[in-house]
N, C-alpha and C positions, 0 to 999 in steps of 0.2 A: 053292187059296189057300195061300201058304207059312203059316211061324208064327209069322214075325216081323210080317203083317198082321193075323196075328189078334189082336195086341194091342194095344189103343186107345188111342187119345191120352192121355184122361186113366183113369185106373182107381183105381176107389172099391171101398174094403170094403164088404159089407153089413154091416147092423146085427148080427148074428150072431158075425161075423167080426173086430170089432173087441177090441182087447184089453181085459180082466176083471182087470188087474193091470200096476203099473209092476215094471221088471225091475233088481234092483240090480247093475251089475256090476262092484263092491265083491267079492260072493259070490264070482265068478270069477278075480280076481287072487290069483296067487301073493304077490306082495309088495302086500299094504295100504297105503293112502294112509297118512301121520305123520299122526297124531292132534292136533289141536286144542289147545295149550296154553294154559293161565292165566299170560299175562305179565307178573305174581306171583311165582308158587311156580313157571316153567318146566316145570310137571306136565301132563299128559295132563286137558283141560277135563272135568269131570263132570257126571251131568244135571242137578245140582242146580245149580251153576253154570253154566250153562247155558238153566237156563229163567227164568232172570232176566230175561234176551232175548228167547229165541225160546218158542213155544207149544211144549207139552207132547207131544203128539205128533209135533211138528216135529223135536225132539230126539232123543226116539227114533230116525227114522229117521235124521238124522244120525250118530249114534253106533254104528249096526248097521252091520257088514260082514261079515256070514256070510248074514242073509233072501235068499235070491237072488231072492223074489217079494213084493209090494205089494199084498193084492187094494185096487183104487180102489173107495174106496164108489159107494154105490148113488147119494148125492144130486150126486155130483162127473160121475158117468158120466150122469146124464140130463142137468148143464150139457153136460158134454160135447156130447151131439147136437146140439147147437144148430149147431155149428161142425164137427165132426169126426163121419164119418173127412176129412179132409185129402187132394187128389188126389196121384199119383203121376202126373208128365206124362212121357209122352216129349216129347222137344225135337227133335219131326221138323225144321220151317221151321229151327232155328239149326244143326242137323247139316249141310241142303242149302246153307245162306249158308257154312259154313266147308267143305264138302265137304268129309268126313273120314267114314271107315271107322267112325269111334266112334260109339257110342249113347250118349247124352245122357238120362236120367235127372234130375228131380228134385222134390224133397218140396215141394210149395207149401202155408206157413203160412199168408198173410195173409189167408185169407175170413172174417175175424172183423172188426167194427170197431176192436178194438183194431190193428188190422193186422200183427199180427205172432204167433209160436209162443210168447210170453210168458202168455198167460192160460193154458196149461195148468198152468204152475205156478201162476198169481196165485187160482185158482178153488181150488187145492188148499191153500193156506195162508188164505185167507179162510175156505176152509171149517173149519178146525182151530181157526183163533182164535174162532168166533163156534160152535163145538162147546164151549170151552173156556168161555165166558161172558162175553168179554172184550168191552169198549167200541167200541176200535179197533187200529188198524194203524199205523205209521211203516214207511216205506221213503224210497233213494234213487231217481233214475232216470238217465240220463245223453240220450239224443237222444229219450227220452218213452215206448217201446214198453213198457215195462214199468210206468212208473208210469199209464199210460192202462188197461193191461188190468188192476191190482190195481184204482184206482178200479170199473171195470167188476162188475167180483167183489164190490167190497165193495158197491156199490150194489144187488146181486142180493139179498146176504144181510144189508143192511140193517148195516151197519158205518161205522165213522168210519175215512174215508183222508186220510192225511197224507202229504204227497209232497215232497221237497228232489233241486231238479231243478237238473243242472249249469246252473250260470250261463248260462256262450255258449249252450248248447241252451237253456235259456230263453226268450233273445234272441232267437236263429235260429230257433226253431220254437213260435211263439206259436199256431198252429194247435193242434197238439199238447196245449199247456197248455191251451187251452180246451176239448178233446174231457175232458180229466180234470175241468175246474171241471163241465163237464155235467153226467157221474156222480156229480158234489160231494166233490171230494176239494178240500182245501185242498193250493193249489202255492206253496210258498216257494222261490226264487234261492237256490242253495248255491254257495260260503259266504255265510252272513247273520247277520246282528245279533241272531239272535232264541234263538240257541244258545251258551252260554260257550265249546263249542269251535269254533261259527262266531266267533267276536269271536278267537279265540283264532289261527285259520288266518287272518283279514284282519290280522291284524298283523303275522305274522311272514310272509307272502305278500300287502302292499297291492297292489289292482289286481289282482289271478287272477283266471280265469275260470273256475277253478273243476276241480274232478277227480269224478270217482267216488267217489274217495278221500274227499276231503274229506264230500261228499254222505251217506255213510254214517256219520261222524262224528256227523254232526247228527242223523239219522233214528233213529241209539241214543241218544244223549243222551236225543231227545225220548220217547223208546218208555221210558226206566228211570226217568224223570222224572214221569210221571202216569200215573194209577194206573190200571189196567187197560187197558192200551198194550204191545203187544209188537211187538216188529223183525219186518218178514217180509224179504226180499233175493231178486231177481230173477234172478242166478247164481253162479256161483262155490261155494256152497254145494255138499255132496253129495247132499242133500234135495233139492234144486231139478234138478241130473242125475236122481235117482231122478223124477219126475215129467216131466220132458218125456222121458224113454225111452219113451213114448208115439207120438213123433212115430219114432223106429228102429221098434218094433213096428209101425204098422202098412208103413209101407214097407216092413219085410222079408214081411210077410205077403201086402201086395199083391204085389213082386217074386215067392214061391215060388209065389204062384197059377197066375203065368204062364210058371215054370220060367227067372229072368231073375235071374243072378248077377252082383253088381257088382264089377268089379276093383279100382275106387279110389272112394273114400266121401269128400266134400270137405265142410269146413264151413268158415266163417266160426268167429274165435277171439276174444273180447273178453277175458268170463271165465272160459264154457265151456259155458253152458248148451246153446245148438244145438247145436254140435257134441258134447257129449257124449249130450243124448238121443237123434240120428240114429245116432251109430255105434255107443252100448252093445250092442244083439242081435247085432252083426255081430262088434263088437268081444270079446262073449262068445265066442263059434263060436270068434273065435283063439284065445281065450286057455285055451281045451278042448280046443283042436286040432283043428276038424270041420269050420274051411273057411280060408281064408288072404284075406286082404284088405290093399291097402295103405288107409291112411289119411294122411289129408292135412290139417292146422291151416291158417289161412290165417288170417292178420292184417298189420293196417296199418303200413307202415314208420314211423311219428309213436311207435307204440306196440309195439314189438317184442319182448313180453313170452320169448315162448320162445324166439326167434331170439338173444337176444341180454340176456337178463335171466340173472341167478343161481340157482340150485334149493340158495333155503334158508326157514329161516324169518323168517318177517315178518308186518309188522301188517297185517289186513285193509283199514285203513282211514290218512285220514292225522293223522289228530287222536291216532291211537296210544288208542284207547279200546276194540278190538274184541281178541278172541284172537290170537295168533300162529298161522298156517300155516303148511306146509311146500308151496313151489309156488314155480316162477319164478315171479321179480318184477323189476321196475325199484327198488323200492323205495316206499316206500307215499307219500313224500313226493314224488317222480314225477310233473309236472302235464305233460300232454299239449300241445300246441300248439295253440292252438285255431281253425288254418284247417282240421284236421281235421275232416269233416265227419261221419263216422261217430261212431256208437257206442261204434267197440270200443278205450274210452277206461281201463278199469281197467288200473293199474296190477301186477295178478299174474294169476294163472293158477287154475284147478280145482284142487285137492290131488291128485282123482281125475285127471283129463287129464297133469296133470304129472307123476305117479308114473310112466303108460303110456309116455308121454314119453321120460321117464329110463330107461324100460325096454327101451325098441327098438320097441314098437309101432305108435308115432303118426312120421313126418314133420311138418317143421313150414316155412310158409315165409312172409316178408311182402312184402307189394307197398304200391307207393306210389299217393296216392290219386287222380291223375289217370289212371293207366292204369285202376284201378278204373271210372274213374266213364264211362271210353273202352268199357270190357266192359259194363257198364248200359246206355247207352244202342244198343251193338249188340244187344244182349240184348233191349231192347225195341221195338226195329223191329221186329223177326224172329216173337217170343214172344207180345206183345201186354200186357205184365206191365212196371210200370214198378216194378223191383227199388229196395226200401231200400239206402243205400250201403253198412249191413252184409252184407246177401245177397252183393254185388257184388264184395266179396273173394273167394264160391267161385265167383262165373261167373267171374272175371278167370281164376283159377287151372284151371279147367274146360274153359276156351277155350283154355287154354294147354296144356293135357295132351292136347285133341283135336286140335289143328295138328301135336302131336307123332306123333299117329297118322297123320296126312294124310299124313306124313311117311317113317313105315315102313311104314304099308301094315296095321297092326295094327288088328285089330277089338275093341278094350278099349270092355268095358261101364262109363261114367262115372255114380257116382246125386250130385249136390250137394244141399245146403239153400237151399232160397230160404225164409228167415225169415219175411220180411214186406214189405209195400208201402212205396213210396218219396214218395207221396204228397203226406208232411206235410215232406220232404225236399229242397221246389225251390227254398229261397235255397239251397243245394249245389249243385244240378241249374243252377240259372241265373247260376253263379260259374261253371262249368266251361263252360258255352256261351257267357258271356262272355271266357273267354282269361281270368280272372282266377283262378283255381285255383291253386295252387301247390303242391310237393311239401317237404315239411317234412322231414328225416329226422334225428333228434339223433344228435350228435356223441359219442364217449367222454365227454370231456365232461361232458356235459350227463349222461350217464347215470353218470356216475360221483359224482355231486351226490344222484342220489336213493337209488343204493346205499348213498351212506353213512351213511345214515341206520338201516340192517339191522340189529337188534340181536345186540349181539356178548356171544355167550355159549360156554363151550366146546361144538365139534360145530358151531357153525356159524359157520365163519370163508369169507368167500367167495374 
């Protein structure tokens, strides 16, 4: 028997074998993400400001970039079991459909009923806030997967979840919203009336349908407004990369079991969370020197944060209430188009992703969302997995890098992220089978409208 048979479809770590620690790879950059500013005093954010916000330990890891390791407590790792380890599939059936020399690799998050690679961080910030003594939680969400798995977490550990869900994802995915009312989180439509900076963004934007942006606005408001309330945030953060590099460890761990090096590492790019915890282990190795990889960002043409946004700093949010980052952005005031059906609707980028970015590490590319939703539905004939539209950005781009193999004849090892299930996703799924789908892509224009809103200080003129 060769040795390409001897390795299974799907392969699971054993319990043993799973990782005892998330992996900073912060620790391993030469050049550090820019530091967090108080858009105040244009100073570097400190912990004290800082935990205004976020939970106390949360900060912490935010603010470290030298820890190169995390151990995950003990109470985080037995949730853990529940769900994870996470399979590592080969994609034999989609290899024979494209018949191409490539091997197809990838991480399947969504065996959780949150359905997606979201609760690795939501269990890890519930757990800190409800360590800490705190009541509850405010967050945003934007297509659900995130504010479903913090309800999930907070319902474990007995906590109040408050959740400001973009508007149109609202609308569109009332399923969703009720999988959160389940685990008893209270779901508010962002923007809303019920925040002075929602009253604040429907006035000077009547009619939206709402951002990220905005959604985050509200979910701090509401977290610094009552008392024993703190922000948790689903990605974008470096805290939230540090905790799903969970989902990179064990896929590299499964891969060296069976001696199986991957050439190109593809993720799905909203804010940054998948894609940064798949590649950080790998993404470490390069940036030590001990292996070379290309990496590949893949985001939605609607939203073309690194393709085509500016690397400077901006507000995380659009109510202008959050820190200044340093990260491609469109600009924070940046409302997405809302035939977009995905997720990956924020307005900026990782600090930590953008830095690699800037640096040569990372490739980045965006596609538009018909041909996406064209590669999901190949993907699940084939697969038997009916991929989230976020996932569906790195099949599109997966698919595309294996025809190029059909093509020369090259045996390149491909591993992508499949996030999460697509499920709660079919008024998209059944716009796009109806010929009603459309591709959105803004104009200079349009994006020169949200840039302008960047705040202009010396050092950062775009």
């Amino acid at each position: 028997m060769s040795e390409e048979k001897k390795i299974p479809y799907k392969i699971y770590l054993e319990e043993n074998e799973m990782p005892d620690s998330w992996y900073n790879v912060r620790a391993d950059m030469k050049n550090k993400p820019a530091p967090l500013l108080n858009p105040g005093t244009l100073k570097p954010l400190t912990f004290e400001e800082m935990r205004g916000i976020f939970c106390d330990e949360l900060c912490r890891q935010e603010l470290d970039d030298t820890t190169a390791y995390f151990e995950i407590p003990e109470e985080i790792r037995k949730f853990y079991k529940m769900y994870r380890p996470s399979p590592l599939v080969r994609a034999y059936c989609l290899e024979e459909k494209l018949q191409t020399p490539a091997k197809i690799y990838y991480k399947f998050e969504g065996n959780n009923t949150s359905g997606s690679h979201k609760l690795n961080s939501a269990i890890a910030q519930a757990y800190y806030a409800k360590k800490q003594g705190l009541k509850g939680v405010t967050t945003e969400t934007g297509a659900g997967q995130w504010g479903t798995a913090l309800s999930m977490a907070c319902a474990y550990l007995g906590l109040d979840c408050q959740v400001y869900m973009v508007k149109c994802s609202y609308e569109q995915k009332p399923f969703r919203r009720e999988v959160m009312r389940t685990y008893g989180a209270n779901v508010t439509p962002s923007p809303s009336n019920t925040t002075e900076v929602g009253r604040r963004i429907l006035e000077e934007f009547p009619g939206t349908t709402g951002s990220l942006g905005c959604a985050i606005s509200e979910a701090v408001e509401a977290a610094t407004t009552q008392e024993g309330y703190r922000y948790v945030l689903g990605s974008v953060l470096t805290q939230v990369l540090l905790h799903q590099s969970v989902i990179g460890l064990e896929a590299k761990a499964a891969m060296d079991k069976y001696g199986i090096k991957p050439d190109m590492i593809i993720g799905c790019a909203g804010g940054g969370s998948n894609l940064g915890g798949l590649i950080s282990p790998f993404m470490g190795e390069k940036l030590r020197g001990e292996a070379d990889y290309r990496f590949i960002a893949v985001e939605p043409a609607s939203c073309p944060s690194f393709t085509r946004g500016k690397y400077v700093y901006d507000f995380c949010d659009t109510g202008k209430v959050c820190p200044l980052a340093k990260m491609y952005t469109l600009g924070s005031g940046f409302i997405p188009a809302p035939n977009h059906a995905g997720g990956l609707r924020y307005h900026g980028m990782s600090s930590v992703l953008s830095q690699l970015y800037a640096d040569g590490y990372m490739e980045a590319v965006s596609v538009e969302q018909t041909s996406v939703f064209k590669a999901a539905e190949e993907f699940a004939r084939v697969e038997g997995i009916l991929p989230a539209p976020e996932s569906s950005h790195a099949i599109k781009v997966a698919i595309d890098e294996a025809l190029k193999c059909k093509e020369t004849g090259e045996e390149k090892t491909i591993l992508f992220g499949l996030t999460g299930t697509g499920y709660f996703d079919m008024v998209a799924y059944e716009r796009y089978n109806n010929g009603e789908m459309t591709d959105y892509i803004p104009t200079d224009e349009d994006l020169a409208k949200g840039l302008a809103g960047v705040p202009k200080f010396p050092g950062n003129e775009i």
